[in-house]
PyMOL Python script that loads the backbone (N, CA, C, O; Angstrom):
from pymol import cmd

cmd.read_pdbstr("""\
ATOM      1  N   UNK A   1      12.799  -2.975  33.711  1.00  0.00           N
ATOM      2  CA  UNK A   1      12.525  -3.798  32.547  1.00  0.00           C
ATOM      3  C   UNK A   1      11.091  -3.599  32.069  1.00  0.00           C
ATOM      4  O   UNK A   1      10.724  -3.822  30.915  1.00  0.00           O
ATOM      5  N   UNK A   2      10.234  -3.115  33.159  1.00  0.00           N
ATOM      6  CA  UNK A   2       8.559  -3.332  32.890  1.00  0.00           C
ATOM      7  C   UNK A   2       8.470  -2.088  31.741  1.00  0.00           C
ATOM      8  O   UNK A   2       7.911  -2.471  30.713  1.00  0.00           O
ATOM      9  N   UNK A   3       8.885  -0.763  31.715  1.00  0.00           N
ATOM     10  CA  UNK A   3       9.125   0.419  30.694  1.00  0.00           C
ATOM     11  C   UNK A   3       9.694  -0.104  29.774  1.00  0.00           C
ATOM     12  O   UNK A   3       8.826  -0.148  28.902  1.00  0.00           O
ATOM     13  N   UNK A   4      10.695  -0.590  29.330  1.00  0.00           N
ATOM     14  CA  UNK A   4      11.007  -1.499  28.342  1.00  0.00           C
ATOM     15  C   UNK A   4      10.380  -1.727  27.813  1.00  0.00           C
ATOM     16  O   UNK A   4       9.940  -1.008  26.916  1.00  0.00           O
ATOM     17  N   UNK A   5       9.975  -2.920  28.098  1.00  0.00           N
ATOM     18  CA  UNK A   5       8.395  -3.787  27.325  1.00  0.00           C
ATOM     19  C   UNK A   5       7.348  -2.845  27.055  1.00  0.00           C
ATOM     20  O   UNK A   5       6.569  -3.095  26.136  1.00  0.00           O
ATOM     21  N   UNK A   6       7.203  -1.628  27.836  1.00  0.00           N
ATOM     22  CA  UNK A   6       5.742  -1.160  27.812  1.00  0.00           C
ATOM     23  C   UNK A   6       6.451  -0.214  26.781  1.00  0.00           C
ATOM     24  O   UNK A   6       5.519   0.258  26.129  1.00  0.00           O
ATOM     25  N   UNK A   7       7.663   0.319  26.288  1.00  0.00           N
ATOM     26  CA  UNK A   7       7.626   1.059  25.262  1.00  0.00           C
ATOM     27  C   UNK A   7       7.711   0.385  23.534  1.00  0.00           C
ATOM     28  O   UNK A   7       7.493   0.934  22.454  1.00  0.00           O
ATOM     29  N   UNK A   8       8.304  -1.624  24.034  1.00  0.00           N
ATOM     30  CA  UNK A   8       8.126  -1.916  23.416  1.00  0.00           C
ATOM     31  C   UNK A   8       6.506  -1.960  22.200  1.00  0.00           C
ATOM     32  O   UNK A   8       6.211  -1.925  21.006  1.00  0.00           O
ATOM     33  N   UNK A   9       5.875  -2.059  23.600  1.00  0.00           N
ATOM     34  CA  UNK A   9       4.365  -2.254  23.451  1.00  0.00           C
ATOM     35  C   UNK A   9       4.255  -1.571  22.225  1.00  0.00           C
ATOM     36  O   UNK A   9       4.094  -1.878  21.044  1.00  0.00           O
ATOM     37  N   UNK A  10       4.461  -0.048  23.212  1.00  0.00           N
ATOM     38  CA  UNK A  10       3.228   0.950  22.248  1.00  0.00           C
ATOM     39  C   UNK A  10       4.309   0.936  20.524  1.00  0.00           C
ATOM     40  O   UNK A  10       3.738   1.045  19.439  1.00  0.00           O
ATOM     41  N   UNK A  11       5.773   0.792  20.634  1.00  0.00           N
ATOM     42  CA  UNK A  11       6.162   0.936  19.347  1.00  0.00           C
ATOM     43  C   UNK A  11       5.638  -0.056  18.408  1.00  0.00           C
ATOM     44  O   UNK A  11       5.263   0.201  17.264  1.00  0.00           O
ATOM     45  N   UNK A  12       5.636  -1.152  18.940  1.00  0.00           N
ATOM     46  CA  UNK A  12       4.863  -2.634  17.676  1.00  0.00           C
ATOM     47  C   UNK A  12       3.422  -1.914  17.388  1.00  0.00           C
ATOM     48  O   UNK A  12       2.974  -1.776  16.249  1.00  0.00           O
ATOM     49  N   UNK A  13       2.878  -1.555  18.360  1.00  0.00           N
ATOM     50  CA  UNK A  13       1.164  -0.421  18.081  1.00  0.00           C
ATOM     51  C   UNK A  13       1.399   0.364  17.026  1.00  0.00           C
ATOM     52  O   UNK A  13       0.778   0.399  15.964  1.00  0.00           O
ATOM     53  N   UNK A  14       2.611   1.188  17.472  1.00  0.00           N
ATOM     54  CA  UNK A  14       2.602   2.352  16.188  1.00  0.00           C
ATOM     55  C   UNK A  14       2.811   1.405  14.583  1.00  0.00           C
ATOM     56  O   UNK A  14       2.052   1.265  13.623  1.00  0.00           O
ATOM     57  N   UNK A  15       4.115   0.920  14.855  1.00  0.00           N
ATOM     58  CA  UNK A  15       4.233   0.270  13.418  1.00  0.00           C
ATOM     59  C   UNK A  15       2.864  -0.369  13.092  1.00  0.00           C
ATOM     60  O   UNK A  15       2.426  -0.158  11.961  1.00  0.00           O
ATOM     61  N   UNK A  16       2.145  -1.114  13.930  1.00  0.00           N
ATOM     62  CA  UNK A  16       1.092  -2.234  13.138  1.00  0.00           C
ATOM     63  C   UNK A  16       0.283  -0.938  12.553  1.00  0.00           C
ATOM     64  O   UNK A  16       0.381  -0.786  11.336  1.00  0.00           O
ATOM     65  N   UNK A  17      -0.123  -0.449  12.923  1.00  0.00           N
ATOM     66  CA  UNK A  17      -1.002   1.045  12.702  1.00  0.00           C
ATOM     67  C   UNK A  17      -0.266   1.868  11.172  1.00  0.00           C
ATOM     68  O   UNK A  17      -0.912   2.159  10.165  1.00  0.00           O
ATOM     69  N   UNK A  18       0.836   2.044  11.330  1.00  0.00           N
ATOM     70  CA  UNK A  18       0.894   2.709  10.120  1.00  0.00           C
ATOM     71  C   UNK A  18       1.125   1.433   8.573  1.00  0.00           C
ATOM     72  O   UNK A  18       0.938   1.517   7.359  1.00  0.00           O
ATOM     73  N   UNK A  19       1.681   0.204   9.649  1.00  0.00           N
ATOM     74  CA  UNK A  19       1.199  -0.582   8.234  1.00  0.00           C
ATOM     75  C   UNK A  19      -0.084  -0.912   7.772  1.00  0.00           C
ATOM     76  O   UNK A  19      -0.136  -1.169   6.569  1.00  0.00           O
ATOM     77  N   UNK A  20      -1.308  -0.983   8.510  1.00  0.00           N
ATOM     78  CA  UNK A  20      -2.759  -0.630   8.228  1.00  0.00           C
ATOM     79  C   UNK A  20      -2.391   0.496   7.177  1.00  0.00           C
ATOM     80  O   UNK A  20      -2.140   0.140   6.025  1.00  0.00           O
ATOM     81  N   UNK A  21      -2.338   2.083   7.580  1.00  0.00           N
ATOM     82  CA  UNK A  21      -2.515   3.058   6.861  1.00  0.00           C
ATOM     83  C   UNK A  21      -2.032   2.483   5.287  1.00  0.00           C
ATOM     84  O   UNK A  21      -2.669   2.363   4.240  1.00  0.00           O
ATOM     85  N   UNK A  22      -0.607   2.194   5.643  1.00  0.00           N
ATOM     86  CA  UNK A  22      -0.178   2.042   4.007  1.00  0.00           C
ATOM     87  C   UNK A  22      -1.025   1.211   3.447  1.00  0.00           C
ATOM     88  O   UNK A  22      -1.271   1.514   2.280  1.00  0.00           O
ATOM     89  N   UNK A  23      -1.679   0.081   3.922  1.00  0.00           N
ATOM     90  CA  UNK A  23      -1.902  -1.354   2.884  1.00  0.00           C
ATOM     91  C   UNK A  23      -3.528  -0.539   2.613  1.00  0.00           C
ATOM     92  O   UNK A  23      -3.967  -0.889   1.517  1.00  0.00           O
ATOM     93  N   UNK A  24      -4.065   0.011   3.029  1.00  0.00           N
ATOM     94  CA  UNK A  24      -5.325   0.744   3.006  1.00  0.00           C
ATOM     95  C   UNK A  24      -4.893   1.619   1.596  1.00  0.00           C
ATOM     96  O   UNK A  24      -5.293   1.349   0.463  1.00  0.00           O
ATOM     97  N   UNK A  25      -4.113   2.566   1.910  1.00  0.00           N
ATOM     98  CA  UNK A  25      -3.410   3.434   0.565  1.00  0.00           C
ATOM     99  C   UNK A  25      -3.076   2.496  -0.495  1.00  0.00           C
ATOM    100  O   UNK A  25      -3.281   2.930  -1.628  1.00  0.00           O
ATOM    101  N   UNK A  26      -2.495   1.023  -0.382  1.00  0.00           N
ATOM    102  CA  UNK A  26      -1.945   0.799  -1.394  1.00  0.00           C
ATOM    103  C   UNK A  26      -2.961   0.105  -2.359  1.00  0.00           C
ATOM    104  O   UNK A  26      -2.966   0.044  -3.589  1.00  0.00           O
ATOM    105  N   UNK A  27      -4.170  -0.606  -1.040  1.00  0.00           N
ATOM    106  CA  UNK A  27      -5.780  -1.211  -1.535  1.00  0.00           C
ATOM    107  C   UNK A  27      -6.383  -0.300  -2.652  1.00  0.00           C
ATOM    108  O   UNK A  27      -6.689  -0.739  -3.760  1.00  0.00           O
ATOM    109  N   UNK A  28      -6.537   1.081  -2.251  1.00  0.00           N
ATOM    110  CA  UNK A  28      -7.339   2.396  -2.839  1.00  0.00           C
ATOM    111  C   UNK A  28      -6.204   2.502  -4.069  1.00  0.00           C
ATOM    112  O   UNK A  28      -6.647   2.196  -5.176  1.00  0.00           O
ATOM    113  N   UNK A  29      -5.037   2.831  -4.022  1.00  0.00           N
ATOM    114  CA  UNK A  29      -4.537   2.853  -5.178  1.00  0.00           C
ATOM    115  C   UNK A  29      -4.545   1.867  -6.353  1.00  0.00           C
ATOM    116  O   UNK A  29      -4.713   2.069  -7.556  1.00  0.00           O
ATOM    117  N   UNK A  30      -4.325   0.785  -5.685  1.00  0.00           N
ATOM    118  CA  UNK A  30      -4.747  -0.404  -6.735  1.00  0.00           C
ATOM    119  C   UNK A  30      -5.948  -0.310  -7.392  1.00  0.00           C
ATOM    120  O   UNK A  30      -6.079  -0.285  -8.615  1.00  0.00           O
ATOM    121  N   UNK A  31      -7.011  -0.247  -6.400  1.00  0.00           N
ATOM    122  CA  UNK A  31      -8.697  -0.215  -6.958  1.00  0.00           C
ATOM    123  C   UNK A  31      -8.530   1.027  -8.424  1.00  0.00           C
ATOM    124  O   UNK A  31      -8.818   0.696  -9.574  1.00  0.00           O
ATOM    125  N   UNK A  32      -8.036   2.387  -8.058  1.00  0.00           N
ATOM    126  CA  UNK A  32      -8.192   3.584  -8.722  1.00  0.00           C
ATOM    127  C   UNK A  32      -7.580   2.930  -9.795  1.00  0.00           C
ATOM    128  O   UNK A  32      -8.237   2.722 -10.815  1.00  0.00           O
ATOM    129  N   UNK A  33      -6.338   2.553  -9.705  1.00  0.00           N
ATOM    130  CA  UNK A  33      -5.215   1.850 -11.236  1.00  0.00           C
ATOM    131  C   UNK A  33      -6.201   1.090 -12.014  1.00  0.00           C
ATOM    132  O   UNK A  33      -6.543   1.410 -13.152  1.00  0.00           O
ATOM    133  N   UNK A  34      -6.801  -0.266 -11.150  1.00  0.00           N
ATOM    134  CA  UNK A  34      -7.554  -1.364 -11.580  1.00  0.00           C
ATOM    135  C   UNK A  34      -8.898  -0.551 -12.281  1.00  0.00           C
ATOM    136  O   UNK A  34      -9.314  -1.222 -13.225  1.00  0.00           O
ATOM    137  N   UNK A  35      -9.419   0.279 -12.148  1.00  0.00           N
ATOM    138  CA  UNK A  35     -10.946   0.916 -12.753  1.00  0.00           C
ATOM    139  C   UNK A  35     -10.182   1.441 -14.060  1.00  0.00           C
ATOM    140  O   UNK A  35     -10.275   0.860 -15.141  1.00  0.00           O
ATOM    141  N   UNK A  36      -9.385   2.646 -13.847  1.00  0.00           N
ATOM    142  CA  UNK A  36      -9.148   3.474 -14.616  1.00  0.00           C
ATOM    143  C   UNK A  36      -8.304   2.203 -15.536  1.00  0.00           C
ATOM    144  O   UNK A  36      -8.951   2.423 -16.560  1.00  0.00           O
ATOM    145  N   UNK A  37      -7.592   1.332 -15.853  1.00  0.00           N
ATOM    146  CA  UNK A  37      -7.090   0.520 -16.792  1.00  0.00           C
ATOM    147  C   UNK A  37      -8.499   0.008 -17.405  1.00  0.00           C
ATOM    148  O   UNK A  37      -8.565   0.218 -18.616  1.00  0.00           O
ATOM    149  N   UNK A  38      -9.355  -0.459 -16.988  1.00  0.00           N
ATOM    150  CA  UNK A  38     -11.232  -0.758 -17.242  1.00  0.00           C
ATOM    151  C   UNK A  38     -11.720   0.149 -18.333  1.00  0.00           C
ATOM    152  O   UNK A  38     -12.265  -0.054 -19.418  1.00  0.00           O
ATOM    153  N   UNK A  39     -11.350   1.186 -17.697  1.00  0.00           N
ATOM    154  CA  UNK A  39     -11.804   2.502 -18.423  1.00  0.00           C
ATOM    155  C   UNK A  39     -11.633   2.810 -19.861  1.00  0.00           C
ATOM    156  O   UNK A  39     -10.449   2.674 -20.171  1.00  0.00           O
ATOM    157  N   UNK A  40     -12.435   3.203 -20.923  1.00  0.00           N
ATOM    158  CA  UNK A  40     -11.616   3.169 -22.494  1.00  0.00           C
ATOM    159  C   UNK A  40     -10.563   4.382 -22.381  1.00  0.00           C
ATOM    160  O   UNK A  40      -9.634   4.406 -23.188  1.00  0.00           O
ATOM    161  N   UNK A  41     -10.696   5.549 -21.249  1.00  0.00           N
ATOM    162  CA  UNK A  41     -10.113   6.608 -21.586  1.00  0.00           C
ATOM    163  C   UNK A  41      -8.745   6.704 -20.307  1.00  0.00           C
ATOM    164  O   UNK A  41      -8.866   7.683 -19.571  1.00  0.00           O
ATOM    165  N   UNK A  42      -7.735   5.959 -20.065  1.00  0.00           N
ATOM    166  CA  UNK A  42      -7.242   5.955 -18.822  1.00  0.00           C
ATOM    167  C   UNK A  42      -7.033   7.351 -18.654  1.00  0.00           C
ATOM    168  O   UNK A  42      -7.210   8.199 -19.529  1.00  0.00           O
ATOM    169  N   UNK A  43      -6.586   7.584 -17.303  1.00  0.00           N
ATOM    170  CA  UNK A  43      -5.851   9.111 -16.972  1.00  0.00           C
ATOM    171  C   UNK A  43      -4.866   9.284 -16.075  1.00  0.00           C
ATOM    172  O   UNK A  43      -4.310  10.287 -15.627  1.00  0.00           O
ATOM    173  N   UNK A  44      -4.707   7.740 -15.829  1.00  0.00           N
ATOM    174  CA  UNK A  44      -3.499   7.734 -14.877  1.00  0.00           C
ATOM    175  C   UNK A  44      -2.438   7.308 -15.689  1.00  0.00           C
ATOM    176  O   UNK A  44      -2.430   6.197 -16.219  1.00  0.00           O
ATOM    177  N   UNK A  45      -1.225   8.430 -15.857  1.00  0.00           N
ATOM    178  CA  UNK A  45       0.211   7.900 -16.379  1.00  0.00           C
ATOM    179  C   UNK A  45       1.253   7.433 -15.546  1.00  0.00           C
ATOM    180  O   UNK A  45       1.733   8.260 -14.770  1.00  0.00           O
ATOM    181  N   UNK A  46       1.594   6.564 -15.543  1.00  0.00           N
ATOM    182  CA  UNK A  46       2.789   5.828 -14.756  1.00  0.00           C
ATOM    183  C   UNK A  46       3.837   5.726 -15.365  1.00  0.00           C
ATOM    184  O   UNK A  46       3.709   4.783 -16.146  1.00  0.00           O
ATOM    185  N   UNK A  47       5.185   6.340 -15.481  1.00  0.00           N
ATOM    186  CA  UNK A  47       6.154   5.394 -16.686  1.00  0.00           C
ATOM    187  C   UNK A  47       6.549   4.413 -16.018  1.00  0.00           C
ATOM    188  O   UNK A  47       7.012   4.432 -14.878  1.00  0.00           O
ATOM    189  N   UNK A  48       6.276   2.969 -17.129  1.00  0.00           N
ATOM    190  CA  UNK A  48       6.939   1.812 -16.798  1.00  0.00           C
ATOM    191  C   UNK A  48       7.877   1.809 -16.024  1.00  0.00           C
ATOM    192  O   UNK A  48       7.246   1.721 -14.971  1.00  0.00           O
ATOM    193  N   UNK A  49       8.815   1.835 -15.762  1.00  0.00           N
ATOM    194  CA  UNK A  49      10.298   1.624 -14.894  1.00  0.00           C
ATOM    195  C   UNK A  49      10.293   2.054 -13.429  1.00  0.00           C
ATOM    196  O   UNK A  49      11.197   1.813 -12.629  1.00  0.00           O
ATOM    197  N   UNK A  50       9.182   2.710 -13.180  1.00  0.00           N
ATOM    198  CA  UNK A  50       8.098   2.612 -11.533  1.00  0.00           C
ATOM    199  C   UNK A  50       7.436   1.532 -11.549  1.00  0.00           C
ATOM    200  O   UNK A  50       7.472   0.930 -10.476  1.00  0.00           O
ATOM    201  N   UNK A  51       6.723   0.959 -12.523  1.00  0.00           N
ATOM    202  CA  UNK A  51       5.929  -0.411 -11.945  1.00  0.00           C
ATOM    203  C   UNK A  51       6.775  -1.556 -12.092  1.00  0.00           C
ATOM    204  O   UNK A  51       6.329  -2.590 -11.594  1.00  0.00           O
ATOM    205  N   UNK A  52       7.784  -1.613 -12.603  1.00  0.00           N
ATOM    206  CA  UNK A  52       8.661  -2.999 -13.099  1.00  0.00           C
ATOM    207  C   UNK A  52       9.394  -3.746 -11.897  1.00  0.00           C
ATOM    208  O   UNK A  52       9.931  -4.849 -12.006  1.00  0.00           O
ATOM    209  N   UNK A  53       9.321  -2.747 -10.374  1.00  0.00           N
ATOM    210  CA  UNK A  53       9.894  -2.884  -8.694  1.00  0.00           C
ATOM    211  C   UNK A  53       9.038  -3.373  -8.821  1.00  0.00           C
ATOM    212  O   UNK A  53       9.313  -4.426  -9.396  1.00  0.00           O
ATOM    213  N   UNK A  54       7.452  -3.264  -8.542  1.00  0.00           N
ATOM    214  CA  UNK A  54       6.359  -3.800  -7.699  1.00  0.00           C
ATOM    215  C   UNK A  54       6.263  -5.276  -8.146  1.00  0.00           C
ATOM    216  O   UNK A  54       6.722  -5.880  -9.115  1.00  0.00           O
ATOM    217  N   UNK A  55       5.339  -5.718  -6.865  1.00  0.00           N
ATOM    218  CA  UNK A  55       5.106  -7.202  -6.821  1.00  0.00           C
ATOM    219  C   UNK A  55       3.817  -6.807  -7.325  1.00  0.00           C
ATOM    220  O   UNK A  55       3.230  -5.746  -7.115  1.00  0.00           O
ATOM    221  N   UNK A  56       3.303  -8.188  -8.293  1.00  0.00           N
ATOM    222  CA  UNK A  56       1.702  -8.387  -8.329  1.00  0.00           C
ATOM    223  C   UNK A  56       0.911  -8.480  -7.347  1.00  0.00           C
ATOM    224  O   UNK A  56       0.877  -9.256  -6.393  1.00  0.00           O
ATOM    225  N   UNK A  57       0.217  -7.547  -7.683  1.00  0.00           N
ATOM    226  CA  UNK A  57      -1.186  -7.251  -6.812  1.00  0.00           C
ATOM    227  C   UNK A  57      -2.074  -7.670  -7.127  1.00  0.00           C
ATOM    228  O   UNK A  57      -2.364  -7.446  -8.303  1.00  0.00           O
ATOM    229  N   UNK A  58      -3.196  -8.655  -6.175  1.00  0.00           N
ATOM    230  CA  UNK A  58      -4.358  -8.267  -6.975  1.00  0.00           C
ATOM    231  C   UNK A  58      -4.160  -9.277  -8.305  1.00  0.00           C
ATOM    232  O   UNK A  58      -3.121  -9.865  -8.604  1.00  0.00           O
ATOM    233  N   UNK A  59      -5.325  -9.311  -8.954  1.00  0.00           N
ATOM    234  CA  UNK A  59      -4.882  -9.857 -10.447  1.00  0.00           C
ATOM    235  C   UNK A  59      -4.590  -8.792 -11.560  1.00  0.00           C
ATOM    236  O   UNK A  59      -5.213  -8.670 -12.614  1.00  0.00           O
ATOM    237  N   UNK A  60      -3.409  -7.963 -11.081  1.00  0.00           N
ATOM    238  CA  UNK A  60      -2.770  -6.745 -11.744  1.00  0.00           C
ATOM    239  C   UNK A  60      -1.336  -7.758 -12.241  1.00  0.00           C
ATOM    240  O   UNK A  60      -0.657  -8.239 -11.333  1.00  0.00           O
ATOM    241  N   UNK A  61      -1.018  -7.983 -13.440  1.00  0.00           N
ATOM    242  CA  UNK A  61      -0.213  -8.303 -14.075  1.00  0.00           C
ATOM    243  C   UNK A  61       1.010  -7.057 -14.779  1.00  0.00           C
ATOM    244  O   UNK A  61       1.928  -7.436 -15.505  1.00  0.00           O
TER     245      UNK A  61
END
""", "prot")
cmd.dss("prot")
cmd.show_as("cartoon", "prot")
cmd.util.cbc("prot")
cmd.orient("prot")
């Protein structure tokens, strides 16, 4: 049972770890969206019907 748990261990490690990575990626992406919308000249194209899934971020409306 003790391998069990201890593989439980390290798998909850891995997941918490790569959900860090993503929310880090999704922080930096937001920031880049959030400037460049700031910006008079944007350069990031998104078509609508990709952002219309996401939840609000941020004070991103």
């Amino acid at each position: 049972m003790r391998s069990s748990c201890s593989f439980l261990a390290r798998e909850y490690c891995v997941l918490e770890r790569m959900h860090e990575i993503i929310q880090k990626g999704m922080d930096s992406l937001t920031q880049r969206l959030d400037n460049d919308l700031k910006d008079g000249n944007p350069r990031i194209r998104v078509p609508i019907e990709y952002i219309r899934g996401l939840c609000p971020i941020g004070n991103m409306k």
